[in-house]
DSSP file (Angstrom, degrees, kcal/mol; ACC not computed):
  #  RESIDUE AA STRUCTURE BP1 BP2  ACC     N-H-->O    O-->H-N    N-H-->O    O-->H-N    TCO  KAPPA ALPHA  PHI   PSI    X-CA   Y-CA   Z-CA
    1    1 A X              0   0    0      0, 0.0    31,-0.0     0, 0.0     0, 0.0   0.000 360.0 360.0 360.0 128.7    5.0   14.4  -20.9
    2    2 A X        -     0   0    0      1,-0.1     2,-0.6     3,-0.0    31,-0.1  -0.033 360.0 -99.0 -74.6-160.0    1.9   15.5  -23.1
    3    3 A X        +     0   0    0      7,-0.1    -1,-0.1     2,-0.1     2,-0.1  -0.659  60.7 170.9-108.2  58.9   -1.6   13.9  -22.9
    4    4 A X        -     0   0    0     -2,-0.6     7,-1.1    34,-0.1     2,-0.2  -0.493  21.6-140.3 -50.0 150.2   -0.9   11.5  -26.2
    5    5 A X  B     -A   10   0A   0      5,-0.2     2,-0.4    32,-0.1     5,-0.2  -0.982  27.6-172.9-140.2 140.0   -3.2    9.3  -26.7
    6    6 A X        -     0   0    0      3,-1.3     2,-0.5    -2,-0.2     3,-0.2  -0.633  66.7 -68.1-143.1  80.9   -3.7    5.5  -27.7
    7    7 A X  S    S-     0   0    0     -2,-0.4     0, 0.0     1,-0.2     0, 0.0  -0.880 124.6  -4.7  64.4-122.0   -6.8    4.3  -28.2
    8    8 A X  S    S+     0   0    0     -2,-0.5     2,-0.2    -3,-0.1    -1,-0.2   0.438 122.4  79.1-103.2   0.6   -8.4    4.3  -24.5
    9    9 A X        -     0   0    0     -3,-0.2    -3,-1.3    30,-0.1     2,-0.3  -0.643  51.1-172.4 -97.4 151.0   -4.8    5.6  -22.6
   10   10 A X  B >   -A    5   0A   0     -5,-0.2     3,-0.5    -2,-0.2    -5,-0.2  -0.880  47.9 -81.4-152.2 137.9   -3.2    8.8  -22.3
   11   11 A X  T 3  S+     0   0    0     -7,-1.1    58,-0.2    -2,-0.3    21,-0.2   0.412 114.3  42.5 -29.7 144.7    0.1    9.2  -20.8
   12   12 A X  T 3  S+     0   0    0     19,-1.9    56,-3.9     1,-0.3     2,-0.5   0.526  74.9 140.9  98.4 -24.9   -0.4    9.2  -17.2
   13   13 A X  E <   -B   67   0B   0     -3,-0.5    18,-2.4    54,-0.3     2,-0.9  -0.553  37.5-159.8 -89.4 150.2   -2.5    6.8  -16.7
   14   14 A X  E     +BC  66  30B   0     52,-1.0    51,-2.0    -2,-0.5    52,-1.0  -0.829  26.3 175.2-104.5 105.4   -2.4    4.4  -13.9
   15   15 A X  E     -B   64   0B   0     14,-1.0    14,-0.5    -2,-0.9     2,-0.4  -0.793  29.4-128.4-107.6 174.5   -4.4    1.2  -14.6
   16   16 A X  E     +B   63   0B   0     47,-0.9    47,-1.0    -2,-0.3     2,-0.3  -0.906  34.2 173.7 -68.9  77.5   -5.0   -1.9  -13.1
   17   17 A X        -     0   0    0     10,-0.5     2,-0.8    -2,-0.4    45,-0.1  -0.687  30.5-113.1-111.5 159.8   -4.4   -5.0  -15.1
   18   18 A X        -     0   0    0     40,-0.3    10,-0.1    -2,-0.3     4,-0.0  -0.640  21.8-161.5-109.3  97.8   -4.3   -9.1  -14.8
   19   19 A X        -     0   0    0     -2,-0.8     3,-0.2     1,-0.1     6,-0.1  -0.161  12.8-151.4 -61.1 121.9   -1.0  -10.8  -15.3
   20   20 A X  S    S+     0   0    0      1,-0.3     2,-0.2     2,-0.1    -1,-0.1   0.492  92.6  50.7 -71.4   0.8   -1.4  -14.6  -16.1
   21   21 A X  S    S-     0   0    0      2,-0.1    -1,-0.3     1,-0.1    -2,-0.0  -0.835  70.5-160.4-157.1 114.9    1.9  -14.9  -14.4
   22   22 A X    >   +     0   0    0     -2,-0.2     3,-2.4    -3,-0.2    -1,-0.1   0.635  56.3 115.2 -13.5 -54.3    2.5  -13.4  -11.3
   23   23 A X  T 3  S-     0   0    0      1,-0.3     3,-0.1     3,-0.0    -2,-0.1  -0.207 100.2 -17.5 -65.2 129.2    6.3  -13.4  -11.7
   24   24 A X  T 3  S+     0   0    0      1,-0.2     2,-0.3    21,-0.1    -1,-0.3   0.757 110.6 127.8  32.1  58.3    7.6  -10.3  -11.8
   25   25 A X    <   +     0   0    0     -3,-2.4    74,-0.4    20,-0.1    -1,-0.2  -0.870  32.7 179.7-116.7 135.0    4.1   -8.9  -12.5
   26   26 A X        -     0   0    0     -2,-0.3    -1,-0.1    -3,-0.1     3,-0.1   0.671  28.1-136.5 -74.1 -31.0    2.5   -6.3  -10.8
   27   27 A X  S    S+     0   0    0    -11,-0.1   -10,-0.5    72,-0.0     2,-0.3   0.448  73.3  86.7  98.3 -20.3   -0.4   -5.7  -12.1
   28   28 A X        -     0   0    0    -12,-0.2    16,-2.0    68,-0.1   -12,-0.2  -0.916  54.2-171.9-138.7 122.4   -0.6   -2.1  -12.2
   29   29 A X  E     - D   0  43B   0    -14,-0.5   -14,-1.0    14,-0.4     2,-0.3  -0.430  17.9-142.6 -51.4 154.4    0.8   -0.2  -15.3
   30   30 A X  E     -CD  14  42B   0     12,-0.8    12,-1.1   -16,-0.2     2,-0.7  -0.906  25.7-125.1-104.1 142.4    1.5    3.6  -16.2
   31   31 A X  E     - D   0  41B   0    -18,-2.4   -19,-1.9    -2,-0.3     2,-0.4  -0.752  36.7-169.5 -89.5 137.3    0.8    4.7  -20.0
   32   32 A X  E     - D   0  40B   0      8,-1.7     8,-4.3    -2,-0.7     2,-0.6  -0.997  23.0-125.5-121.4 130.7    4.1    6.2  -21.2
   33   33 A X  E     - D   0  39B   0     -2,-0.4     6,-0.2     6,-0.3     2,-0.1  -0.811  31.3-146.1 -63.2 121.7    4.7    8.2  -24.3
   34   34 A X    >   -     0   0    0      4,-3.8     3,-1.2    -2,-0.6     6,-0.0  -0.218  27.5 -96.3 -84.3-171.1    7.6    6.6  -26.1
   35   35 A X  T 3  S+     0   0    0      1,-0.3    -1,-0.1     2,-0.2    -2,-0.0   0.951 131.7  50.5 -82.9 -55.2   10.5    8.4  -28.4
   36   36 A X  T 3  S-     0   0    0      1,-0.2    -1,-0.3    -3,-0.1    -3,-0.0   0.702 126.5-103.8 -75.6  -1.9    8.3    7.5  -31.4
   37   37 A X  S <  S+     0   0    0     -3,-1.2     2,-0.4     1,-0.4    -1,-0.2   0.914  75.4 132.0  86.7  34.9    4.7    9.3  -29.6
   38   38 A X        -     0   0    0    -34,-0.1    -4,-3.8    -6,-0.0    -1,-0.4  -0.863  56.4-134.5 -99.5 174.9    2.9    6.0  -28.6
   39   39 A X  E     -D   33   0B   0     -2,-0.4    -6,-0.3    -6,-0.2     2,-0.3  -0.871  27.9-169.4-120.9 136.6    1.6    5.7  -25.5
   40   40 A X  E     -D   32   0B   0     -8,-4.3    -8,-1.7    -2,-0.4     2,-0.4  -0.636  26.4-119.5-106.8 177.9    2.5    1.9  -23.5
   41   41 A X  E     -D   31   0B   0     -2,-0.3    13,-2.4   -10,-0.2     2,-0.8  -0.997  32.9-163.5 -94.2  99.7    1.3    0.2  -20.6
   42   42 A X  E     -DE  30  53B   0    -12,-1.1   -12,-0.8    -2,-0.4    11,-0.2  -0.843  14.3-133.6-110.8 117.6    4.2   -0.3  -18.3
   43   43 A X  E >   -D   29   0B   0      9,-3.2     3,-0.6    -2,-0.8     9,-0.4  -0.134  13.0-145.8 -66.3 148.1    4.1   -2.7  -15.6
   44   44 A X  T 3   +     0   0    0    -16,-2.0    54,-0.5     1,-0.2    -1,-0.1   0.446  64.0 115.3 -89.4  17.1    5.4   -1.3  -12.3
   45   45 A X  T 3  S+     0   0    0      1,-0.2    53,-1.0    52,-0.2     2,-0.5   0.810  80.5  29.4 -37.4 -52.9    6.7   -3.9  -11.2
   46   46 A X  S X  S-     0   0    0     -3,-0.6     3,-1.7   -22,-0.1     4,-0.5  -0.984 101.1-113.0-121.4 137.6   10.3   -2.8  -11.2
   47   47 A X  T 3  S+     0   0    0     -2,-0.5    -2,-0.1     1,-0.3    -1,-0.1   0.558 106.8  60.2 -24.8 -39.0   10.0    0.9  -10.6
   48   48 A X  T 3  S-     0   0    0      1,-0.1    -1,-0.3     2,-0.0    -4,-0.1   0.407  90.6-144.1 -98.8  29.2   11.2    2.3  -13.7
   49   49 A X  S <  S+     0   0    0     -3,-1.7    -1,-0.1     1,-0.2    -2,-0.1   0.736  72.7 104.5  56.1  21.3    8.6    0.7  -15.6
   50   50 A X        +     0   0    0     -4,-0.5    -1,-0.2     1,-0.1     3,-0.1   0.658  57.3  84.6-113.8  13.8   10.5    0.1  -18.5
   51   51 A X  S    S+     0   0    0     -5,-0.4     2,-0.5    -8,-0.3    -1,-0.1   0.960  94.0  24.9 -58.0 -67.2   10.9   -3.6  -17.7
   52   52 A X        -     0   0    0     -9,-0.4    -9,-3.2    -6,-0.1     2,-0.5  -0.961  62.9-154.7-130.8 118.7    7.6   -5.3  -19.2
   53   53 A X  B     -E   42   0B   0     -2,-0.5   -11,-0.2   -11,-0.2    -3,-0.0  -0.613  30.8-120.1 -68.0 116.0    5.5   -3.8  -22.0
   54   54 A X        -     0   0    0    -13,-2.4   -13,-0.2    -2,-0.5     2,-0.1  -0.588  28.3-130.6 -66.9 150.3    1.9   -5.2  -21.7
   55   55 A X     >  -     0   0    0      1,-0.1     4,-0.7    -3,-0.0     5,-0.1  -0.329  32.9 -93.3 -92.3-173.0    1.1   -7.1  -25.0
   56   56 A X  T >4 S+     0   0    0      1,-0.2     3,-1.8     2,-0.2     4,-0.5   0.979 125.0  54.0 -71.6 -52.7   -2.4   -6.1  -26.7
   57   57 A X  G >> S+     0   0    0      1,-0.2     3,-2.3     2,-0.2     4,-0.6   0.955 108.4  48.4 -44.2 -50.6   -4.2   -8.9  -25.0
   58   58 A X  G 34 S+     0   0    0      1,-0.3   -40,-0.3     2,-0.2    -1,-0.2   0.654 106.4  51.7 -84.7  13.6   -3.1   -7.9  -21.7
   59   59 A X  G X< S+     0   0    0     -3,-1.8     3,-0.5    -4,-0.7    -1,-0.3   0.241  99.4  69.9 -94.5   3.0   -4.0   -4.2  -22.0
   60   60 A X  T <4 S+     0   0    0     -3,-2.3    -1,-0.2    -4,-0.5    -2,-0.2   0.627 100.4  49.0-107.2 -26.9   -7.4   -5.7  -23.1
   61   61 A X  T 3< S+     0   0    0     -4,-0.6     2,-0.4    -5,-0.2    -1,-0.2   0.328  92.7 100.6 -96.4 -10.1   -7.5   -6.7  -19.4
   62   62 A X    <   -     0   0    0     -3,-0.5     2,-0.2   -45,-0.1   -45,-0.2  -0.752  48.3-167.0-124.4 134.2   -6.6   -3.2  -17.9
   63   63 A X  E     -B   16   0B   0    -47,-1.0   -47,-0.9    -2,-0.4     2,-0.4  -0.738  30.4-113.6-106.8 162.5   -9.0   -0.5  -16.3
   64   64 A X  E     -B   15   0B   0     -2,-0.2   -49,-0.2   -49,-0.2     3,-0.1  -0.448  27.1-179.8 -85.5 130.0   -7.9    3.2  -15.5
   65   65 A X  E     -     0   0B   0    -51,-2.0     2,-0.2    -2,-0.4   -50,-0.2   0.851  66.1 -65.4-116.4 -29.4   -7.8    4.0  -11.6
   66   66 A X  E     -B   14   0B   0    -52,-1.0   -52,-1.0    27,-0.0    -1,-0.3  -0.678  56.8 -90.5 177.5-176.1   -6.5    8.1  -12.5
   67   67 A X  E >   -B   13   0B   0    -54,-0.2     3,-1.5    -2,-0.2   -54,-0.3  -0.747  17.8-119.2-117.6 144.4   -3.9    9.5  -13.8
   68   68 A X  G >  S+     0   0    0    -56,-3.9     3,-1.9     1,-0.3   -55,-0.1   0.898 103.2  66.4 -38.5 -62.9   -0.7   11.0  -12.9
   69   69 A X  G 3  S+     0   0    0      1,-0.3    -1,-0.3   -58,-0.2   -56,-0.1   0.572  96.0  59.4 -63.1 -10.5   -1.0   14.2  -13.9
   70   70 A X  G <  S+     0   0    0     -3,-1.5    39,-1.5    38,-0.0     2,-0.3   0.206 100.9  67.8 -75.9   1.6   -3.9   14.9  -11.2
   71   71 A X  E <  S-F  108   0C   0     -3,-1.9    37,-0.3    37,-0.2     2,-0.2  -0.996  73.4-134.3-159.0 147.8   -1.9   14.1   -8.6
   72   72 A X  E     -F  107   0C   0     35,-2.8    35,-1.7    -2,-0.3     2,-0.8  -0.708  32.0-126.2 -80.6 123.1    1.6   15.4   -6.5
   73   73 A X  E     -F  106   0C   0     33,-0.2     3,-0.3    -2,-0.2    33,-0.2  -0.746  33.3-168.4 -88.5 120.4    4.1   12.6   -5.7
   74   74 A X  E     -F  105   0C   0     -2,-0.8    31,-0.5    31,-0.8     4,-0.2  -0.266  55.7  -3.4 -89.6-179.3    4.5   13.0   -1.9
   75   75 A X  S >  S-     0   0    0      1,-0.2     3,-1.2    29,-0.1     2,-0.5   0.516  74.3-163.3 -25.2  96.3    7.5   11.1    0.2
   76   76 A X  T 3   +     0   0    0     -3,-0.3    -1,-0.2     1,-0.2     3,-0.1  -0.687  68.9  18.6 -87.9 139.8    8.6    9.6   -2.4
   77   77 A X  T 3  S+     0   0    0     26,-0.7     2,-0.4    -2,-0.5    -1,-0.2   0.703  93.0 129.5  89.9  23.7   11.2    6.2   -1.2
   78   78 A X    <   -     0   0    0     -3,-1.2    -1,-0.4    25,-0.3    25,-0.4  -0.903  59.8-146.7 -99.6 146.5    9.4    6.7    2.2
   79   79 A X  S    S+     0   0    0     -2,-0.4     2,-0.4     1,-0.3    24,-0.2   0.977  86.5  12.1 -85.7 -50.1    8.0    3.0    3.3
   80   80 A X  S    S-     0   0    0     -3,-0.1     2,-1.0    25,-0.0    -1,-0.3  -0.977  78.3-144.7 -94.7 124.8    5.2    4.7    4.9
   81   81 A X     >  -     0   0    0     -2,-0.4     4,-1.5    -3,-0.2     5,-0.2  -0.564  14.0-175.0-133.4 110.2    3.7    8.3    4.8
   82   82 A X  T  4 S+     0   0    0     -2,-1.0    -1,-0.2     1,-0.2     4,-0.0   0.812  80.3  54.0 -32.6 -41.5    2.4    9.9    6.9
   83   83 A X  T >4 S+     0   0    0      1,-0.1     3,-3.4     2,-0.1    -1,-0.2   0.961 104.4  55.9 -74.7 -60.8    1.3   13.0    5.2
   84   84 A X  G >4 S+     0   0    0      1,-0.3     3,-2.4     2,-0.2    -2,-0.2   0.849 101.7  61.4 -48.1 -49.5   -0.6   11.2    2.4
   85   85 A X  G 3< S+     0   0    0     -4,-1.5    -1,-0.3     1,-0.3    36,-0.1   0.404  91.6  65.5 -71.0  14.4   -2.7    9.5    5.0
   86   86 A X  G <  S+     0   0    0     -3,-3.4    28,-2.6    -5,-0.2    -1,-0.3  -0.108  85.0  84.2-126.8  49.8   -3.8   12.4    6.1
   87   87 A X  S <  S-     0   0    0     -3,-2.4     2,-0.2    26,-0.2    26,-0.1  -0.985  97.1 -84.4-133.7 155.2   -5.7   13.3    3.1
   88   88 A X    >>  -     0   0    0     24,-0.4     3,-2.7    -2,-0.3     4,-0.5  -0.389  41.3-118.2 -84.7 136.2   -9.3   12.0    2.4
   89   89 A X  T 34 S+     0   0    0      1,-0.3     3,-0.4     2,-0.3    -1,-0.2   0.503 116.0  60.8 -43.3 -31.4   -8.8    8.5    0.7
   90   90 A X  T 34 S+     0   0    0      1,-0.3    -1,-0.3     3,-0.0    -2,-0.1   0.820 104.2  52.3 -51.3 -46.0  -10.7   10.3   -2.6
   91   91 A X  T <4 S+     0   0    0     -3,-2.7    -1,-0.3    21,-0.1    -2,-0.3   0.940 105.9  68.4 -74.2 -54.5   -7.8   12.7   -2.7
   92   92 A X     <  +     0   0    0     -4,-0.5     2,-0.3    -3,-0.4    15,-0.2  -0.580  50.4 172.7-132.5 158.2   -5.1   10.2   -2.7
   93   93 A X  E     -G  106   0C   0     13,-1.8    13,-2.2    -2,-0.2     2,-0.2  -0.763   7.2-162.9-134.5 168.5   -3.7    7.6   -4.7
   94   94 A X  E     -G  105   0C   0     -2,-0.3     2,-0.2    11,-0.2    11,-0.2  -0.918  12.1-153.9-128.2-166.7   -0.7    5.0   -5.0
   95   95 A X  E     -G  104   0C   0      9,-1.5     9,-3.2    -2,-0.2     2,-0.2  -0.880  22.4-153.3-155.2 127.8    1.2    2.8   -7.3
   96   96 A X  E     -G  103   0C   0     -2,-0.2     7,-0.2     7,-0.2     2,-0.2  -0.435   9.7-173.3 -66.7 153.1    3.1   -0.5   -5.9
   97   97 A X  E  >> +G  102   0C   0      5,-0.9     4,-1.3   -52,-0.2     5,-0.9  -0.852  65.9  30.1 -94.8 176.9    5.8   -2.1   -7.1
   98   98 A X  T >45S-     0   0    0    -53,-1.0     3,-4.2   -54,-0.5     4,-0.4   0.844 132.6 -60.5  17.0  87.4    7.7   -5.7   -6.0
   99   99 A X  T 345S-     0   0    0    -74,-0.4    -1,-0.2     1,-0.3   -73,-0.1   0.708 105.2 -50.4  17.6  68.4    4.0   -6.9   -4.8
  100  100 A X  T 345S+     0   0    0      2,-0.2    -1,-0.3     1,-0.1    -2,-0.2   0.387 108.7 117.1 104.9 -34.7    3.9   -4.3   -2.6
  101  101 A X  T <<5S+     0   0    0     -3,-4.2     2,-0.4    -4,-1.3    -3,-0.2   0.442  82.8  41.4 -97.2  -6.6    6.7   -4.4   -0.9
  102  102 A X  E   <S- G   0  97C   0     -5,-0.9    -5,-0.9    -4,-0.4     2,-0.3  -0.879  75.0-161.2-144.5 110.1    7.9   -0.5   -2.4
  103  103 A X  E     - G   0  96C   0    -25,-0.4   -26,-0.7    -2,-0.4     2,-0.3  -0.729  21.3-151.0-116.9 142.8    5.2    2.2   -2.7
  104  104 A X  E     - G   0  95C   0     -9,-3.2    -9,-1.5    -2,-0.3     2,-0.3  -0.957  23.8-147.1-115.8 146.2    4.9    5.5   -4.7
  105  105 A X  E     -FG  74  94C   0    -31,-0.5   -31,-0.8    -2,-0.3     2,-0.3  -0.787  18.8-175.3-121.3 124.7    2.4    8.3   -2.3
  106  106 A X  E     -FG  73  93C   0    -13,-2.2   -13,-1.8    -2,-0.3     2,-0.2  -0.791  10.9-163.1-140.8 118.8    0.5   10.4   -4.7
  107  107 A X  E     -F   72   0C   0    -35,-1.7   -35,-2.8    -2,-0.3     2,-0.3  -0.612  37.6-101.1 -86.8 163.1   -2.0   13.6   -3.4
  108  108 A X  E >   -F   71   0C   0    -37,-0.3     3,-3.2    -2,-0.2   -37,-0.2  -0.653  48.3 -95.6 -80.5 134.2   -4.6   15.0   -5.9
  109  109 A X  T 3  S+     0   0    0    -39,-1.5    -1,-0.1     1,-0.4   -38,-0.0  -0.134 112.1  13.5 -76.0 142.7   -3.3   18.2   -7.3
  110  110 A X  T 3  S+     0   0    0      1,-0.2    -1,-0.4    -3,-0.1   -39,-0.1   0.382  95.8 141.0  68.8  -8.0   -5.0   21.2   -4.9
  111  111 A X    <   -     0   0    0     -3,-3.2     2,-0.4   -20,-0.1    -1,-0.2  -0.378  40.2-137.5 -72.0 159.8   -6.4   18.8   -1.8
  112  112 A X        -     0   0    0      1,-0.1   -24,-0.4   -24,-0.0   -21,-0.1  -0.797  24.0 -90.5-112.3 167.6   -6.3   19.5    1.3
  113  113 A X        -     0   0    0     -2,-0.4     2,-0.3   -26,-0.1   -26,-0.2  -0.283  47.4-136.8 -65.3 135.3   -5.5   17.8    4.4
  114  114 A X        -     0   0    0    -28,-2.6    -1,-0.1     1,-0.2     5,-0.0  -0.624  14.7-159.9 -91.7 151.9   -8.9   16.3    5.7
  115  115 A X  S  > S+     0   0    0     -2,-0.3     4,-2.4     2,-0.1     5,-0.3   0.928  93.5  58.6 -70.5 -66.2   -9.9   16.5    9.6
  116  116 A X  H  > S+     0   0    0      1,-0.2     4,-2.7     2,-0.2     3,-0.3   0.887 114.8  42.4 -10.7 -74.9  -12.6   13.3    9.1
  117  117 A X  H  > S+     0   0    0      1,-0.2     4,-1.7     2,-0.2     5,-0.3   0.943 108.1  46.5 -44.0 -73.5   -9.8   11.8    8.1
  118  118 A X  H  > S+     0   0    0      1,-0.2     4,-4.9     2,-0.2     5,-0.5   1.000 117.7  52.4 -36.8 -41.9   -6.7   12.5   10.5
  119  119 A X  H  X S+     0   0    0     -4,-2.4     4,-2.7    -3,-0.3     5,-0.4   0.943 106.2  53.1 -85.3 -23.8   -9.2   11.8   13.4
  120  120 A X  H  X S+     0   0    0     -4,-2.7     4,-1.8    -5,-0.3    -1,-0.2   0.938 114.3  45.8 -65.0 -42.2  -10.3    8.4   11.9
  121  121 A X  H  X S+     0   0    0     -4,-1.7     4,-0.9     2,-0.2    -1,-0.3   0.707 107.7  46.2  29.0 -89.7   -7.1    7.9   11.9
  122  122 A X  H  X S+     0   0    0     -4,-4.9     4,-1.9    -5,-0.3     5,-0.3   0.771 115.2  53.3 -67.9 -28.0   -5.9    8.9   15.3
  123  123 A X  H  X S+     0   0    0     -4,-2.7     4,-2.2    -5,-0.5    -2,-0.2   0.987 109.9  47.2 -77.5 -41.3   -9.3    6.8   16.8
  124  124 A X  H  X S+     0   0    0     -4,-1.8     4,-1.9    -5,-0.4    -1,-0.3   0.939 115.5  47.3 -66.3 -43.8   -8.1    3.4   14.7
  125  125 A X  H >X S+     0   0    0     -4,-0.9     4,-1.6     1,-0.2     3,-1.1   0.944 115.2  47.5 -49.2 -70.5   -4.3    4.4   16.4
  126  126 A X  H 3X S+     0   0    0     -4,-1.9     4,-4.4     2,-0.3    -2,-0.2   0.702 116.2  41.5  -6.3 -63.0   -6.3    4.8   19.7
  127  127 A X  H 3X S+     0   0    0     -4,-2.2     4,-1.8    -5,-0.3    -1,-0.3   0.835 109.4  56.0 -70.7 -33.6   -8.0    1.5   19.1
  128  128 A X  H <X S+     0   0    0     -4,-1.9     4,-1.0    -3,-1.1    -2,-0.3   0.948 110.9  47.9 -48.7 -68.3   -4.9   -0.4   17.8
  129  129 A X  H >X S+     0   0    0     -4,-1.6     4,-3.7     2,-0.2     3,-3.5   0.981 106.2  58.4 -14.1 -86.2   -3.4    0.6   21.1
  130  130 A X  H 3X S+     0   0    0     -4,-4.4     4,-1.7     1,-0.3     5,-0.2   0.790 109.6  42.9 -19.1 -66.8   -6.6   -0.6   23.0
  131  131 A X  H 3X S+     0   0    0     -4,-1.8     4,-0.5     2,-0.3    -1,-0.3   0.577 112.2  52.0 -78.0 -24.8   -6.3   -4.1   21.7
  132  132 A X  H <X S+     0   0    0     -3,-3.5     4,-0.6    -4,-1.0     3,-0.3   0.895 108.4  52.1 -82.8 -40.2   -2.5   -4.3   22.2
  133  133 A X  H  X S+     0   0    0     -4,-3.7     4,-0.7     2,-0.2    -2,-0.3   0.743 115.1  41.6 -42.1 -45.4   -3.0   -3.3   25.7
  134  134 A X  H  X S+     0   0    0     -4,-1.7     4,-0.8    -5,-0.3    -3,-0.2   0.523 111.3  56.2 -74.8 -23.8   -5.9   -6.3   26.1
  135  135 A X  H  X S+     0   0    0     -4,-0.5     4,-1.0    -3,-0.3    -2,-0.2   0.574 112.2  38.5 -98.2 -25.8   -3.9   -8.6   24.4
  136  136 A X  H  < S+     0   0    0     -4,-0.6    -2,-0.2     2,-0.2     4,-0.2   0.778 111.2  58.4-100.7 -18.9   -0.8   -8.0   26.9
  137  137 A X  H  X S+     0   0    0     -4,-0.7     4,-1.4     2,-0.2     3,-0.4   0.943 110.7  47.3 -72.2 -57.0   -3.2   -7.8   30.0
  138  138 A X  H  X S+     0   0    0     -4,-0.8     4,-3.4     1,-0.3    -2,-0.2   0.827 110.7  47.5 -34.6 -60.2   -4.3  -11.4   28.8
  139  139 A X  H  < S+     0   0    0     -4,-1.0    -1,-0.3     1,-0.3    -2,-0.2   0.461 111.2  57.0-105.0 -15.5   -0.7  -12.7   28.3
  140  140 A X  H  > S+     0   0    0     -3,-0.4     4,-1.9    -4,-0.2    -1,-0.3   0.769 103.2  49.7 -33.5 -65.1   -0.1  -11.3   31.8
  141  141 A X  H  X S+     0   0    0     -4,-1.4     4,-2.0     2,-0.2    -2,-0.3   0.974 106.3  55.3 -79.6 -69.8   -2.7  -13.1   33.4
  142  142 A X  H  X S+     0   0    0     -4,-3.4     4,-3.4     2,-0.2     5,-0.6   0.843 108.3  47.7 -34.4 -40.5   -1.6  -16.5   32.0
  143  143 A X  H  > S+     0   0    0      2,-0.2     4,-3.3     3,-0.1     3,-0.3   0.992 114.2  47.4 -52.9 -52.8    2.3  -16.1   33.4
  144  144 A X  H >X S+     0   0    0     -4,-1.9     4,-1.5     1,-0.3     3,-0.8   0.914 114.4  47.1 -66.9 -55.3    0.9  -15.3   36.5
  145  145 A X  H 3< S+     0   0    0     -4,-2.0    -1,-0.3     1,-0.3    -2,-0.2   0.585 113.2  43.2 -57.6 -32.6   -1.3  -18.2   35.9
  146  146 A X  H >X S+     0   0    0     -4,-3.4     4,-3.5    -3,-0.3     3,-0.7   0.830 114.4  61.3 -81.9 -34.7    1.6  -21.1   34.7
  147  147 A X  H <X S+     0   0    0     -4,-3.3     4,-1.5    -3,-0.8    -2,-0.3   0.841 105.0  41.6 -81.3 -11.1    3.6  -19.5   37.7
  148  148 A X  H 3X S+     0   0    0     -4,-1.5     4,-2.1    -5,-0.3    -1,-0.2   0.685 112.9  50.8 -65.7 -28.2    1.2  -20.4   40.2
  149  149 A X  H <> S+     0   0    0     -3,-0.7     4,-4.5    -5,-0.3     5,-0.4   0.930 113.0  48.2 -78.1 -65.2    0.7  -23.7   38.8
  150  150 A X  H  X S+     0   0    0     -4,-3.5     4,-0.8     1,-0.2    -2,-0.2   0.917 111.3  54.4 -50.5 -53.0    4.7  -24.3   38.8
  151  151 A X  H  X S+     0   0    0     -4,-1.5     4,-1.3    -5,-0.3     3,-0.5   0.904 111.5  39.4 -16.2 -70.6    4.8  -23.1   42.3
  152  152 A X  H  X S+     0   0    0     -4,-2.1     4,-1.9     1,-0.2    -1,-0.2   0.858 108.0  63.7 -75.7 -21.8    2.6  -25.2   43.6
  153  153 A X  H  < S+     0   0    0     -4,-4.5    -1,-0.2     1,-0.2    -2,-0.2   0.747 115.3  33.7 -64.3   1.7    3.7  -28.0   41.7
  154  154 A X  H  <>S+     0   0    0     -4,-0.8     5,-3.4    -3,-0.5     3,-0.3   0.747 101.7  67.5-112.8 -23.0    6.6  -27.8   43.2
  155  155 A X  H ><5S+     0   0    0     -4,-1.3     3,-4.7     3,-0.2    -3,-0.1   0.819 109.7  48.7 -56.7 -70.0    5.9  -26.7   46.6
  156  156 A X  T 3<5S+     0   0    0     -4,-1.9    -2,-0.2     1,-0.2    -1,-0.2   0.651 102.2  58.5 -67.4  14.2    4.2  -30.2   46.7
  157  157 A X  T 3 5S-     0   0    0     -3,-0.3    -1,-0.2     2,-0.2    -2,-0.1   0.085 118.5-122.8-104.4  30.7    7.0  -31.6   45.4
  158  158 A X  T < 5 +     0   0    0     -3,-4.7    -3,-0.2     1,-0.2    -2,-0.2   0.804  55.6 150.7  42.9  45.2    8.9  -30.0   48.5
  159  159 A X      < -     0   0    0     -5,-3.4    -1,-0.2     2,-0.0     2,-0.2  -0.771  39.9-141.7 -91.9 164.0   11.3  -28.1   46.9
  160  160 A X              0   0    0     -2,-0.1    -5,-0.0    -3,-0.1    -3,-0.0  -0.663 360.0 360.0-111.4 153.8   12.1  -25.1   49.0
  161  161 A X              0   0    0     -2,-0.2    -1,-0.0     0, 0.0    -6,-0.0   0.155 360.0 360.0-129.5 360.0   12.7  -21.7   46.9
């Protein structure tokens, strides 16, 4: 695709824009070059963008967050990816579709995988852990705590076990 351009897009760009209806909106566009060498705003709502054309008003609404053509699409149709996230959040980019629910992974052309990053990372898995661990210790200590209660209520009701 070249770098047309149209007015403040050029093919490749990923903006941000605000739907006045939600429905089967995303919210984030690509500029495309069309057959005829303009460039559009296509929402990404369903992946292959060619669903909903932004009108002029709502491109009026829409800021650039980068462009395509800086950036590598990594595991693509993966629900999560691991490799992008270990590149430093400057370096990497995405674009949603169905609110969310379907991600495209994109690294900045030439980065490299960051250290910071990977170990910030690993220390929030680490911490995640922690807290699931504290949260089951807890929920531990309450069984024991209803089965003591039930025991005894029940010892004093003489049942025999």
């Amino acid at each position: 695709m070249s770098a047309a351009t149209h007015g403040k897009f050029i093919a490749g760009d990923v903006v941000e824009w605000s739907p006045q209806d939600r429905h089967c909106r995303e919210g984030t566009a690509i500029a495309l070059e069309t057959h005829g060498g303009q460039i559009k705003l296509f929402d990404t709502f369903w992946d292959g963008y060619e669903d909903h054309v932004l009108t002029d008003a709502e491109e009026l609404t829409a800021e650039v967050l980068f462009n395509l053509n800086d950036y590598d699409e990594i595991d693509r149709y993966k629900r999560e990816s691991q490799t992008w996230s270990k590149y430093a959040p400057e370096d990497r980019q995405r674009v949603t579709s169905q609110h969310g629910l379907q991600t495209r992974w994109y690294v900045r052309k030439g980065a490299s995988e960051h250290w910071p990053t990977q170990i910030r990372n690993a220390e929030d898995a680490v911490a995640k852990c922690v807290a699931a661990v504290e949260s089951a210790e807890r929920h531990l200590r309450w069984a024991r705590e209803d089965l003591a209660r039930v025991e005894e209520a029940a010892a004093a009701a003489g049942v025999v076990l």
